[in-house]
N, C-alpha and C positions, 0 to 999 in steps of 0.2 A: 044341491048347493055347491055352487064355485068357491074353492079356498081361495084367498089373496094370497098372492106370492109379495113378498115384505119387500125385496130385494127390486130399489129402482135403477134403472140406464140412464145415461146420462144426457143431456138436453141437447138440440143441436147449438145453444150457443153455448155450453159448455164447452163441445167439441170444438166450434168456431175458435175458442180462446185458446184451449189448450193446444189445439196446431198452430196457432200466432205466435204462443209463447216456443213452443218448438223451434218452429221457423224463424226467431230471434236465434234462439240459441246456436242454431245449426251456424246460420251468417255470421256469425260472432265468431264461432268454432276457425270457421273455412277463411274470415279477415284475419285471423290469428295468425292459423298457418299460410295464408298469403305473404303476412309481413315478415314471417320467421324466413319462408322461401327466399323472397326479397332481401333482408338481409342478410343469407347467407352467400347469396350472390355476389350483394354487393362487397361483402368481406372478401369472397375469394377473389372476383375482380379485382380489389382494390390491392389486394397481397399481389397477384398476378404482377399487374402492373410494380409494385416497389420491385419486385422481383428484377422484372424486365430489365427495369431503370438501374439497378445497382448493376444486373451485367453488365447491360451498354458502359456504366460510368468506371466500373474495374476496369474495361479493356480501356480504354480512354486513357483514364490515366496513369495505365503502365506504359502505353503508349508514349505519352507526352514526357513524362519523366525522364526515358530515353532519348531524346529529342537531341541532336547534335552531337550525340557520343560517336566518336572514333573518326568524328570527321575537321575539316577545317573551317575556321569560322566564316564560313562563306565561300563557296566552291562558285567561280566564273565559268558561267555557259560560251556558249558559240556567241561568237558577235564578230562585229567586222567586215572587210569585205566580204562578200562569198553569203552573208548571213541567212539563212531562211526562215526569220523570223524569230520569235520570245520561244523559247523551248516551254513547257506543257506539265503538267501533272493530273492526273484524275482522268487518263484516257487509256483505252485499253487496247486490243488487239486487233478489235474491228474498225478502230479509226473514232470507237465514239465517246465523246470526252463528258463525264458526266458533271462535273463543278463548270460552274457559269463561269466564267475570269478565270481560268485556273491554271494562269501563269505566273513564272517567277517572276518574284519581285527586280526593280533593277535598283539600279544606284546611279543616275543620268545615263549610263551606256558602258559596260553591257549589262545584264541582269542574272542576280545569282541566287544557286539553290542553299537555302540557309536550315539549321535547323527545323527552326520551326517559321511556319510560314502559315501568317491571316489572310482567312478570306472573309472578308466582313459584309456583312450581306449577301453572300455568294452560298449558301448552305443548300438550296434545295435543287435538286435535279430538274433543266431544264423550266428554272423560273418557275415552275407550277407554284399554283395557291395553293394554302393548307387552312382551312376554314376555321380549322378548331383553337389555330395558332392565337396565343393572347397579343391582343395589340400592342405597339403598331409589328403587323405580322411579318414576320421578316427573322431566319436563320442566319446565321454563319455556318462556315465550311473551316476547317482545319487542315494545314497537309505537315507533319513534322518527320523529322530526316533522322536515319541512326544506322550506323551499321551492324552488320549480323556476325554474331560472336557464337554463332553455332560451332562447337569444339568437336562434332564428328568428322565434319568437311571444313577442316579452315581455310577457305581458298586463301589465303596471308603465306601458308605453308609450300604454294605451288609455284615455282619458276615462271615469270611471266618474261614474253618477247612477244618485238612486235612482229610482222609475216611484210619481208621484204618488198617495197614494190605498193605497200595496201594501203599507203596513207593514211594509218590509224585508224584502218578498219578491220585488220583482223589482229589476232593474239593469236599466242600458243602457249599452251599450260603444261608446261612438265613433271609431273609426278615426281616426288623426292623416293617413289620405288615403294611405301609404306602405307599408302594411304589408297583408300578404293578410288575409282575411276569418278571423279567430281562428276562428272556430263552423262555417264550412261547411268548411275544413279540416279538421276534425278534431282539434284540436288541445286542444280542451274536451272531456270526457265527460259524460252523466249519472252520478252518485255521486264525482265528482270534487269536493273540499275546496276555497274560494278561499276564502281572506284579505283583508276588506276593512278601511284603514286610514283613521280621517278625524280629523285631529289628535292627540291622544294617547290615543284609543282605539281600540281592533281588538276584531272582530266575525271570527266564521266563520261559512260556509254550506257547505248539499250542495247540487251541484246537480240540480234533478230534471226541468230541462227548457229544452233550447235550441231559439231561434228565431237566424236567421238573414235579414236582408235581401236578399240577395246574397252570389253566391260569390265577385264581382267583389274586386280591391283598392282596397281603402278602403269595403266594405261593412260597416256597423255591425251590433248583435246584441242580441239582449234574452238573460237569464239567472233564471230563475224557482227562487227557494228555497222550493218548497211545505213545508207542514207533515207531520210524518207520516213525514218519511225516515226510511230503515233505520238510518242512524247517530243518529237523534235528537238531530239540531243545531240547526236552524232554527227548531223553538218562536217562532212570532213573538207566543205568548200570554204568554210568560212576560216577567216582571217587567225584567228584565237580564242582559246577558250575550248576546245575539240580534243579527241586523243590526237590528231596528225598532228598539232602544234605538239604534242607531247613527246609522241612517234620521232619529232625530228631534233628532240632537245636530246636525245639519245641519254645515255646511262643504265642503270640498273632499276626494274619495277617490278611493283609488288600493287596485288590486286587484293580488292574486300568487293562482299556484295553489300549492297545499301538498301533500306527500307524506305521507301518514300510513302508515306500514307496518309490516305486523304478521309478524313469523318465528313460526310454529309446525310440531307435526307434525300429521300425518293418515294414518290408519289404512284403507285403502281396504277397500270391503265385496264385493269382485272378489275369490273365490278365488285364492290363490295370490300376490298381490301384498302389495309389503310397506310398511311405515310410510314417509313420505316427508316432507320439508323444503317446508312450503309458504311462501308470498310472497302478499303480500294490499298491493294500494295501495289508500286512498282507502273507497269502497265499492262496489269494483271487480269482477270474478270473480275466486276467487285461484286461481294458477300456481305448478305445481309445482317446485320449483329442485332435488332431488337425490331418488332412491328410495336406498332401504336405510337410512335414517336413524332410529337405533333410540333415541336420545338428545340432549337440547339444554338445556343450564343457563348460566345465567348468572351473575356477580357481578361486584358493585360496588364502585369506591375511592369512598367518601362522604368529604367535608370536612362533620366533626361542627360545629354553629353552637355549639352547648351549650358542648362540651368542647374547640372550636377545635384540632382531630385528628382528623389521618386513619383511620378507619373501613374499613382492607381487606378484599375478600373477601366484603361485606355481601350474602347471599345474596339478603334482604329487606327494604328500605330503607324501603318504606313503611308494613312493620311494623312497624318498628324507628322508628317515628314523623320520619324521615327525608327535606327534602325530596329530587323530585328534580332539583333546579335544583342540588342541589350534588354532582351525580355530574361524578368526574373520571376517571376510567375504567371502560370498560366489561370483565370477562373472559369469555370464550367457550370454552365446552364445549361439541366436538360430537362424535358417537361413531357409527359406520359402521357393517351388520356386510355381511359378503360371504357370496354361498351357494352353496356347494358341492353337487354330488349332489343336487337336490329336498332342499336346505335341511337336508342335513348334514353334519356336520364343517365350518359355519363360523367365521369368525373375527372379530373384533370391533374395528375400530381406532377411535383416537382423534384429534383432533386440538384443542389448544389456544395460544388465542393472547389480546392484550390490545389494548382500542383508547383510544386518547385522546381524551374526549369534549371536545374545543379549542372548540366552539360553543356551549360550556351557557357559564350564567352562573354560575360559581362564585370562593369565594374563594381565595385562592393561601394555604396557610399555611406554605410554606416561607419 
């Protein structure tokens, strides 16, 4: 006789069910941690990005702030006979200028480098699109002007002459004996902007070549403003507005170096990289300050001279036949995007803020 064993297995649609409901729970389990994944991407992208956006927008507007400090309200370039053309900003050493238009403003003839100075429309490198840009797509560029209050090397401190004979293209810097050697320091570049002042006129140059006596302290320096630079400043042929006009009014000068900087984008030509926030001093190599920067506008509070009223919001000032010795604020629009998945499903942020240009010279019509 066979005992029965009590004890039954269980059916094949038992089993059929019981790995369905399994296999529910598994894909429920894995969509969970899919969306938590996801989300936490999209969290640190999205921080990433404010990230990004508030450095770009700190340099900016320390930048701007400065805007016109220690210089005249409006400094006259070369013009005149002899002229070679609108002198330049946003060009560097290799001759290549990265702002589209990115010349000084004029005022019918000739044209001057001002504090701050719009380029309206003019923001991306070489006209490229930028896809992600919110309509209608289209940057601005910014270039605003300050001088450098660097208190290790005051060049302000250093005897300036001009070098016999040079037409306002060379100097010589004389050490007051106390101070380390400005030029074998390092503390001068070529394509770096100085300001020379000699009574109540100012002159600017590029520099496009230093010499050095000594590294020693209290070793003096020569400073050559050839012709021909990238920003086309120095024109010593032209009429006025050059150091030779300066050179030949004689008296007593005194040099500052000057920051000329220019905010735009740049579209890099490397697969896979995206629009970025460049930084351009002087006529310097420009440096990059934020990637994923897919937007940058600018607007203006103008004090109208005409209508003796404020002018908010003024996209383009200089269209608008507007100087810009009478911007009183500057606004800033800058817009981020983060990329998700090989650049999909991202997201787009902005940030905005406003600076008080305290340095220009304008009038108060409150």
């Amino acid at each position: 006789m066979h005992r029965q064993n009590a004890a039954r297995g269980f059916t094949l649609l038992e089993l059929m069910v019981s790995m369905a409901v399994g296999l529910i729970a598994m894909a429920a389990m894995a969509m969970l941690f899919k969306s938590g994944m996801n989300s936490t991407i999209f969290v640190t992208q999205r921080i990433e990005t404010q990230d990004n956006l508030r450095a770009a927008m700190d340099l900016m507007v320390k930048d701007i702030s400065l805007a016109g400090a220690g210089m005249p309200t409006g400094i006259q370039l070369p013009y005149g006979v002899g002229n070679n053309g609108v002198s330049k900003y946003g060009c560097d050493q290799t001759g290549t200028c990265h702002v589209p238009n990115g010349l000084y403003p004029s005022n019918t003839n000739p044209n001057y480098m001002y504090g701050i100075n719009p380029g309206y429309q003019d923001g991306v490198e070489n006209n490229a699109a930028i896809a992600a840009a919110p309509a209608p797509a289209f940057s601005d560029s910014i270039t605003v002007v300050y001088y450098d209050s660097n208190a290790l090397y005051p060049l302000s401190s250093y005897a300036v002459s001009f070098v016999a004979g040079s037409n306002g293209t060379q100097i010589t810097l004389t050490n007051p004996g106390t101070l380390p050697s400005i030029i074998s320091n390092g503390f001068l570049n070529v394509g770096d902007l100085i300001m020379i002042t000699g009574g109540a006129n100012t002159a600017v140059g590029e520099i496009t070549t230093l010499s050095a006596t000594s590294a020693s302290v209290g070793a003096n320096g020569t400073i050559t403003f050839a012709n021909n630079d990238p920003l086309n400043i120095n024109q010593s042929g032209a009429a006025s507005g050059n150091l030779k006009a300066l050179a030949n009014a004689g008296g007593t000068y005194n040099a500052t170096r000057l920051y000329a900087i220019s905010y735009y984008l740049s579209v890099p030509t490397a697969v896979g990289q995206t629009p970025r926030l460049m930084r351009q001093v002087n006529g310097l190599t420009p440096s990059p300050v934020a990637d994923d920067i897919v937007n940058l506008q600018f607007a203006y509070d103008n004090f109208n001279s005409t209508t003796d009223l404020l002018d908010s919001n003024q996209p383009n000032p200089l269209g608008a036949g507007e100087s810009p010795n009478n911007i009183q604020k500057v606004n800033i629009f800058i817009m981020g995007e983060s990329i998700l998945n090989n650049q999909k499903n991202s997201q787009n942020l902005y940030l905005a803020t406003d600076v008080s240009a305290s340095n220009m010279a304008y009038r108060n019509p409150y």
